[in-house]
C-alpha positions in Angstrom: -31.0 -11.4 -17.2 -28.2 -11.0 -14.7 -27.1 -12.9 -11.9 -24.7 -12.1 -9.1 -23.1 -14.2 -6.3 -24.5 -16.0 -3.7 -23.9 -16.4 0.0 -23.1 -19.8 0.4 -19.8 -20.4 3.2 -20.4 -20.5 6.7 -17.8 -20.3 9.7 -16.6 -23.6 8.8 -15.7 -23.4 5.4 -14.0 -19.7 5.8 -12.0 -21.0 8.6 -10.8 -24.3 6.4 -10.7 -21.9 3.7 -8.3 -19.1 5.8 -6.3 -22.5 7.1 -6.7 -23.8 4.2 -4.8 -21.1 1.9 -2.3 -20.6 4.9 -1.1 -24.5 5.6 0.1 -25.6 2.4 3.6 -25.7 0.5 5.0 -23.2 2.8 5.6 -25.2 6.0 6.8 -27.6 3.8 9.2 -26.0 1.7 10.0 -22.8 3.6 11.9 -24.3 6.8 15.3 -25.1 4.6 15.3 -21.3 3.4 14.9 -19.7 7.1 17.2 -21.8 8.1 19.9 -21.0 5.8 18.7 -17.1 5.8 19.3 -17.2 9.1 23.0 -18.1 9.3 22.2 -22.4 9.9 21.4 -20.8 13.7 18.3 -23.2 14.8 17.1 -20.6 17.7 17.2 -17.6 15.1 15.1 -19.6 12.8 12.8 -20.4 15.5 12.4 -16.8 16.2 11.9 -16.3 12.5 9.0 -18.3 12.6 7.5 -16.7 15.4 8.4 -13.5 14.3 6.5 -13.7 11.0 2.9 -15.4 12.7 3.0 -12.0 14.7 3.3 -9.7 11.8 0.8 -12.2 10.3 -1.8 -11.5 13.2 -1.2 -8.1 12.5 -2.1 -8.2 8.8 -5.0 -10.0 9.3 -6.2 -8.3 12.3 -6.2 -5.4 9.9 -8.1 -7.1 7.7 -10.9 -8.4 9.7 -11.8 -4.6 10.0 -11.5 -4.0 5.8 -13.7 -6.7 5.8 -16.3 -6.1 7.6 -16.2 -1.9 7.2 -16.7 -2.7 3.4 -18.5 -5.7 2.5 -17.7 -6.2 -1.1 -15.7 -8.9 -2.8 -12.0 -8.3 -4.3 -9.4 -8.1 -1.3 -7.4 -5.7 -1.9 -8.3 -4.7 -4.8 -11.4 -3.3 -3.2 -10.0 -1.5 -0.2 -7.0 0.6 -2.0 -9.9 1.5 -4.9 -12.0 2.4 -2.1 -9.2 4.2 -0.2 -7.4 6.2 -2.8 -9.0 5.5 -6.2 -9.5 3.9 -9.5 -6.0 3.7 -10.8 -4.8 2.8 -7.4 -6.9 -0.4 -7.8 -6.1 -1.1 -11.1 -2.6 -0.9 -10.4 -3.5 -3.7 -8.1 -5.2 -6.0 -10.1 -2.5 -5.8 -12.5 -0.2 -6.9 -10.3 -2.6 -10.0 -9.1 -3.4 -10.7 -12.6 0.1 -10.7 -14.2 2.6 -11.7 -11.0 1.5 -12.2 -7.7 -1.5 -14.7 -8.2 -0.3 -16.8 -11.2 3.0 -17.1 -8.9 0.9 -18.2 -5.9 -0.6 -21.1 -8.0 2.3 -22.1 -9.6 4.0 -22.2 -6.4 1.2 -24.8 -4.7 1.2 -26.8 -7.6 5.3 -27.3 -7.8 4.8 -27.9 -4.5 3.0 -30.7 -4.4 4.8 -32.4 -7.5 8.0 -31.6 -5.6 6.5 -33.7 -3.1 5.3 -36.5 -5.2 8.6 -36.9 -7.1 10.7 -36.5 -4.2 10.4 -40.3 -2.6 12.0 -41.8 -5.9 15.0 -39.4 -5.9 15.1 -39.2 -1.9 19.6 -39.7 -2.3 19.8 -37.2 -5.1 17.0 -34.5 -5.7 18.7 -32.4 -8.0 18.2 -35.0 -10.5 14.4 -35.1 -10.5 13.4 -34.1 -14.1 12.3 -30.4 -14.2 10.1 -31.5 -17.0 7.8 -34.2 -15.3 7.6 -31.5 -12.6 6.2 -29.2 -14.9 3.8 -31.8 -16.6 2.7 -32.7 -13.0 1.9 -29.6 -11.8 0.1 -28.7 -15.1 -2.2 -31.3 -14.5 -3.0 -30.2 -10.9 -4.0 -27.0 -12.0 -6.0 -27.9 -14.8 -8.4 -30.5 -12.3 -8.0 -27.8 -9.4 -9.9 -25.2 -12.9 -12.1 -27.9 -13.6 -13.7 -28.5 -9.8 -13.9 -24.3 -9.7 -15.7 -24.1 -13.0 -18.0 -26.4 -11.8 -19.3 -25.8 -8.7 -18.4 -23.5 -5.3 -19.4 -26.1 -3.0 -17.1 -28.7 -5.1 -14.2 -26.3 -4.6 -15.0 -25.3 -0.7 -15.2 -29.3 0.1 -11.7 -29.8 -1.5 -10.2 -26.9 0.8 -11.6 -28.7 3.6 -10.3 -32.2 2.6 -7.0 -30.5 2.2 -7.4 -28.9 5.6 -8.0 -31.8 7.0 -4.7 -34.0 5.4 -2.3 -30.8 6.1 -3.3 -30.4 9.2 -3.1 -34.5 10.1 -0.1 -34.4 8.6 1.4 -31.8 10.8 0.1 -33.4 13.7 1.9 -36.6 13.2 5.2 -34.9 12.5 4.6 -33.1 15.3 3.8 -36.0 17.4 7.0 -38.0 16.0 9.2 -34.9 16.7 8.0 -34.4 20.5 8.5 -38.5 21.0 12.1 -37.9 19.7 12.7 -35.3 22.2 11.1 -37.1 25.1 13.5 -40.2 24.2 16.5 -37.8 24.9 17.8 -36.7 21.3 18.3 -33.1 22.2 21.5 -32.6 20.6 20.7 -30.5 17.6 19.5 -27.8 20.4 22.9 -27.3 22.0 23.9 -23.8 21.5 21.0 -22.8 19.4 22.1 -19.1 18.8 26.0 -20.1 17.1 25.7 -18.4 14.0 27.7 -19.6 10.9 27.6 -16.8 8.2 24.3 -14.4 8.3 24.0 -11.1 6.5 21.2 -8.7 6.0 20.5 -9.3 2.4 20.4 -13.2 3.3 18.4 -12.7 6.7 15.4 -10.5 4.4 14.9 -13.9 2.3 14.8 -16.1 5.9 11.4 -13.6 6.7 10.6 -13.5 2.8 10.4 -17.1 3.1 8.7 -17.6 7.0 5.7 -14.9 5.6 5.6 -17.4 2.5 4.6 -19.8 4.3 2.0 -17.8 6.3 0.5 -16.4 3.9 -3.2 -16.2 3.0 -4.9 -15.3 6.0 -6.3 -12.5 3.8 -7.9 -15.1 1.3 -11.4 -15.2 2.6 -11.6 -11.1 2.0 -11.9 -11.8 -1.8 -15.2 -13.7 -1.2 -17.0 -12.1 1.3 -19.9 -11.6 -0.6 -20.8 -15.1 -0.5 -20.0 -16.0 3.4 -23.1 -16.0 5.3 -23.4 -12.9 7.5 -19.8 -11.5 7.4 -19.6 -9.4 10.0 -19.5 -12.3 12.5 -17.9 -14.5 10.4 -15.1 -12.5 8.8 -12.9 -12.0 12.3 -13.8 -15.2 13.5 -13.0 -17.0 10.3 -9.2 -14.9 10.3 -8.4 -15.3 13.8 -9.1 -19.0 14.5 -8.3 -19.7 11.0 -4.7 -18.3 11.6 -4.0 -19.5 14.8 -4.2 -23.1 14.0 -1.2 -23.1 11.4 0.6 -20.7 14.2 0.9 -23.1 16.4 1.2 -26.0 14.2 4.5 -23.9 12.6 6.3 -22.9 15.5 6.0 -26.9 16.7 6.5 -28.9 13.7 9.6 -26.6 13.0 11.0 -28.0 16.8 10.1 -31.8 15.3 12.4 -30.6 12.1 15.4 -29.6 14.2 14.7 -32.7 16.8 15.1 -35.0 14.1 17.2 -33.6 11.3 20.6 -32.0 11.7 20.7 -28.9 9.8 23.0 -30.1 7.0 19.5 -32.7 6.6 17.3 -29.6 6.7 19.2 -27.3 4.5 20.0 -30.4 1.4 16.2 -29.6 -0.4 12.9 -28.5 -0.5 10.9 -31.6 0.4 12.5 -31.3 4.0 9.1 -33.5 5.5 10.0 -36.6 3.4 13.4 -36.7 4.6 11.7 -36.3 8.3 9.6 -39.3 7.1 12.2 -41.1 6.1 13.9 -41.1 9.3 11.0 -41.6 11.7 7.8 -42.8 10.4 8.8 -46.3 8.6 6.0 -47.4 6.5 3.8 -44.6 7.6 6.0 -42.1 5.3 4.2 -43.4 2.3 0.8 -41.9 3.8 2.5 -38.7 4.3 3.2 -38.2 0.9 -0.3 -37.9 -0.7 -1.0 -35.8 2.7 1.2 -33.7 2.0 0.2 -32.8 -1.5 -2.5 -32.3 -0.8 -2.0 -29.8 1.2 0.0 -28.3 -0.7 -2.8 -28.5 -3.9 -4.7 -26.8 -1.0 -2.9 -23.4 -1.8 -3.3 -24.0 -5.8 -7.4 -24.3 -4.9 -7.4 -21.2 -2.8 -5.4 -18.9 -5.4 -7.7 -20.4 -7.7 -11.1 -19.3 -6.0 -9.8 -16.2 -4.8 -8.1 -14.7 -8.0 -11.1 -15.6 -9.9 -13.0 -13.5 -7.7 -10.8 -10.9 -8.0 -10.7 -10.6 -10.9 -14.3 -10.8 -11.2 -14.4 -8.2 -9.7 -12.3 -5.9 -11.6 -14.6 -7.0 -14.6 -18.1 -6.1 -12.7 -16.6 -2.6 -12.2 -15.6 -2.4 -15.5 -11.8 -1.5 -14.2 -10.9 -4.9 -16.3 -12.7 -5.6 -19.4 -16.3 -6.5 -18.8 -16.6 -10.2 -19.6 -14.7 -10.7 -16.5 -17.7 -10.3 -14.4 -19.6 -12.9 -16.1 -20.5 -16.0 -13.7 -22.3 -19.5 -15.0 -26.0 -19.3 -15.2 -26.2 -22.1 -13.6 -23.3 -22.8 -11.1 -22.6 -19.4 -10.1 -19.2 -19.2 -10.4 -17.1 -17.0 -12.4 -16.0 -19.2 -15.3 -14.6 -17.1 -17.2 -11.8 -15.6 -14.8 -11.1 -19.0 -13.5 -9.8 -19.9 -17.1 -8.1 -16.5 -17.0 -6.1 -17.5 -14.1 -5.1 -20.7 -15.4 -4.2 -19.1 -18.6 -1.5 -16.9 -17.0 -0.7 -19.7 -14.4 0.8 -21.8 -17.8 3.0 -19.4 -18.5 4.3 -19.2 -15.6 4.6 -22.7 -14.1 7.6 -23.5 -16.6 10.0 -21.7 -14.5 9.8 -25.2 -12.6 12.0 -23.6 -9.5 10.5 -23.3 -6.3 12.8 -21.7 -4.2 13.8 -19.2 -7.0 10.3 -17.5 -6.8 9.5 -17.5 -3.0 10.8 -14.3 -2.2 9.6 -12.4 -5.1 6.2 -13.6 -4.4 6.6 -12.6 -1.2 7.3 -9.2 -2.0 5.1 -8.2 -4.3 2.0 -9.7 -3.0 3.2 -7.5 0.4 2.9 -4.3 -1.4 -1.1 -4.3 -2.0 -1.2 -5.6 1.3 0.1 -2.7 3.0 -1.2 -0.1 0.5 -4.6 -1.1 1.9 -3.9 -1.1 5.3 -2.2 2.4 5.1 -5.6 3.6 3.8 -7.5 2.4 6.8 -7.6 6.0 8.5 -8.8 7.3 5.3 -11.4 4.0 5.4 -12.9 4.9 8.4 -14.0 8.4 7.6 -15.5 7.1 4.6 -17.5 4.5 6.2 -18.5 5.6 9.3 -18.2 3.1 12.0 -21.6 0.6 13.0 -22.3 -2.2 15.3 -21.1 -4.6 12.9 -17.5 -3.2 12.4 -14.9 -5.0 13.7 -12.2 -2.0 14.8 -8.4 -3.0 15.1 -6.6 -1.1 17.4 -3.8 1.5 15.4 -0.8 -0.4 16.8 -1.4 -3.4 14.3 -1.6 -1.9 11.1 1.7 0.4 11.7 3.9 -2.7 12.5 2.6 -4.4 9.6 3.5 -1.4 7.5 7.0 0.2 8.8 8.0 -3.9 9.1 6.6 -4.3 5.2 8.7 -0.8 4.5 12.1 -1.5 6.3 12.2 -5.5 4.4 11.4 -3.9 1.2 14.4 -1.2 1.1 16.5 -3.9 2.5 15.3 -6.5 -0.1 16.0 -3.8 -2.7 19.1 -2.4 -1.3 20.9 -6.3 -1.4 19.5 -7.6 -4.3 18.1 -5.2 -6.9 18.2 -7.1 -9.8 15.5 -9.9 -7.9 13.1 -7.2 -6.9 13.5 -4.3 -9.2 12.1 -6.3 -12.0 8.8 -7.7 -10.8 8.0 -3.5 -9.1 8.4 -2.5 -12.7 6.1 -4.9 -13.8 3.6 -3.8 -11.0 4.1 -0.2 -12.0 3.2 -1.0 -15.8 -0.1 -0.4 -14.6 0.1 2.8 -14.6 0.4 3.5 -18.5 -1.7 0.6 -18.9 -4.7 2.5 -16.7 -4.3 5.7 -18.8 -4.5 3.7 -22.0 -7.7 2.1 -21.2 -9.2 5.2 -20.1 -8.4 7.0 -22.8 -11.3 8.0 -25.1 -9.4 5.9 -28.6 -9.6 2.7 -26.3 -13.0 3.0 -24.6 -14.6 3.8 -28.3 -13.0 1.2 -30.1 -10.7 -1.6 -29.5 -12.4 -1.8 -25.9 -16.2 -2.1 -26.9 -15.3 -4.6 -29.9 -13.1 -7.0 -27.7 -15.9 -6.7 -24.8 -18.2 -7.4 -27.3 -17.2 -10.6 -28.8 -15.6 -11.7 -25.7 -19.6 -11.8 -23.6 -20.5 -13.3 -26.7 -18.4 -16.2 -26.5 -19.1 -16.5 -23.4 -22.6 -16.3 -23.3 -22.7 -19.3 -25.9 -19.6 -21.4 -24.9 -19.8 -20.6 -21.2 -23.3 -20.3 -20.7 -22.1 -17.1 -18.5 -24.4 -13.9 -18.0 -23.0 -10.2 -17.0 -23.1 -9.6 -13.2 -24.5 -6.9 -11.1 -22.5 -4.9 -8.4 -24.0 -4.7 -5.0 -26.0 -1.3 -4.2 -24.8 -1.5 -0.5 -21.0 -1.6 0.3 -22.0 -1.1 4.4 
């Protein structure tokens, strides 16, 4: 028997799933690197901000049309296989499987630890041990696995509980920040443009870090085959999802620079519980778990989308076969959920948030724009309908030239940082012609497969997937 996914989130899960996977760590973490990428110059970094929510919009704008044209889960993955072929889309889940996804949910999970640590070493960070950070964040990930292994609904009611403290939790820092402005403290604003020291190669980690902390307003793409009638939901779901955090951004970073000078700002990552510190009183101590949860928020999202990613790749038999399994009985794909946790192990022992920002950042980009670069090439393919959402050309060539000019200058300032992960990604390529090869496909590949559904037929209680006939 096989089973297949089923549609299951309406408007108001996507959007708390698309606000969701974009409030998180990001707004959090990300305001001490614009700041100091941007030459300690508080209207620059304001400008950042703003900047990067309208290359955001563009993105997902872009997206809302890939979305709706094909209907098919992956992200991605999806449109670049649809747009220029099999090796193009295996060259992205490679670099989702081995860099950009573990990263993501490595990142949300430091995050929050960084956040729970933080009060008990508020005078000297630095000394916080990088071990009980790692051991912390382990154990997010492993319940965040748990709660997606078990159920959809389970994982769609966290995101919205996490939705719901990130977004309070912005609100009263907002709030605070605009009550310190109306008492008079405007002096951190004076001459808001006096630069200190800013360079090109600094300035491309300021917008590394601002798109960091915007990012995943492309998350609901990866599961549009279970959102109930996507074609209405899908642009909806993208827009209003993304234009809460927007907003919420641009004014909780005026609360930061109200209340903190920028020597406060720039001293760590956990800039909100030194915010807290100085004006909520007792009420800091209820921003804390807020604000890791929100941050576990991003861990959840990485977690549901990768898994359908990859899930993907499996179905289509681009990545071995038992990856588009799904429980019998939950529907969810169990056995690329334990995938991504796998890889996420390795990774979380690098235990340094602010060391892996921009590389994240730059190679989950390059997918990104791939696909929207095929969009022309899209819409001759699949012919436009009534329930296409069309972007208008402008949109998808900012996002790219902006994603081209970043990545030369983010290459061109610091290529040992960013060569490294692209030759990773471009592994993929030999990889590809391996397992097409006839020697792979006749052996080694049809054993593995093999045991692999096995085991997971009897430990998982999984059962191989069908594609959908229609992708229109």
């Amino acid at each position: 028997m096989t089973v297949g996914l089923k549609r299951q989130l309406g408007i108001i899960s996507a959007i708390s799933y698309v606000t969701g996977g974009i409030i998180g760590g990001g707004i959090f973490v990300s305001p001490s690197s614009v700041l100091s990428g941007a030459g300690a110059s508080v209207g620059l970094s304001l400008c950042v901000w703003v900047f990067c929510g309208f290359i955001s919009y563009c993105g997902a704008l872009s997206y809302a049309e890939l979305g709706t044209r094909i209907k098919k889960s992956g992200g991605s993955y999806t449109y670049v296989r649809a747009a220029f072929g099999d090796m193009a889309g295996f060259t992205v889940l490679w670099a989702q499987l081995f860099v950009v996804r573990p990263l993501a949910a490595v990142l949300g999970s430091l995050v929050t630890a960084e956040y729970i640590m933080r009060p008990f070493y508020l005078e000297c960070p630095d000394l916080a041990p990088k071990s009980a950070k790692v051991l912390l964040a382990t154990a997010i990930l492993a319940f965040i696995v748990a709660c997606n292994c078990y159920s959809v609904r389970v994982g769609a009611g966290i995101q919205t509980v996490s939705a719901v403290c990130k977004v309070s939790a912005l609100i009263v820092i907002i709030a605070a920040g605009v009550y310190h402005l109306i008492q008079g403290h405007n002096e951190n604003f004076r001459d808001p443009f006096v630069i200190s020291n800013l360079n090109p190669g600094d300035f491309t980690m300021a917008l590394y870090a601002g798109l960091y902390a915007y990012v995943g307003w492309d998350h609901i793409n990866n599961a549009v085959e279970e959102i109930i009638q996507p074609q209405r939901t899908m642009p909806i779901a993208i827009l209003g999802g993304l234009a809460i955090p927007t907003v919420c951004y641009i004014t909780a970073n005026i609360a930061y620079h109200a209340v903190m000078t920028n020597q406060e700002i720039l001293s760590g990552v956990a800039v909100a519980v030194v915010f807290g510190e100085r004006m909520l009183g007792p009420l800091k101590w209820a921003m804390v778990p807020c604000i890791g949860m929100s941050a576990a928020g991003i861990a959840n999202v990485i977690i549901f989308t990768s898994s359908r990613l990859n899930f993907v790749g499996g179905r289509d038999n681009v990545f071995p076969r038992f990856l588009g399994m799904v429980n019998a009985e939950s529907r969810t794909p169990m056995p690329t959920v334990l995938l991504v946790f796998a890889f996420s192990l390795v990774v979380v022992s690098l235990g340094d948030v602010k060391s892996i920002i921009g590389t994240y950042s730059f190679v989950r980009a390059l997918p990104e724009a791939v696909a929207i670069i095929g969009i022309l090439r899209l819409r001759r393919k699949f012919p436009d309908t009534h329930e296409v959402y069309k972007v208008p050309l402008v949109f998808p060539i900012i996002f790219v030239v902006f994603f081209m000019a970043l990545s030369v200058t983010a290459i061109a300032y610091q290529p040992a940082k960013f060569l490294v992960p692209l030759a990773i990604v471009f592994l993929a390529v030999p990889a590809y012609l391996i397992s097409v090869s006839d020697w792979w496909r006749k052996g080694p590949s049809i054993s593995f497969n093999a045991t692999m559904v096995t085991i997971c037929r009897r430990l998982l209680l999984c059962q191989l997937a069908e594609a959908p006939q229609n992708l229109m």
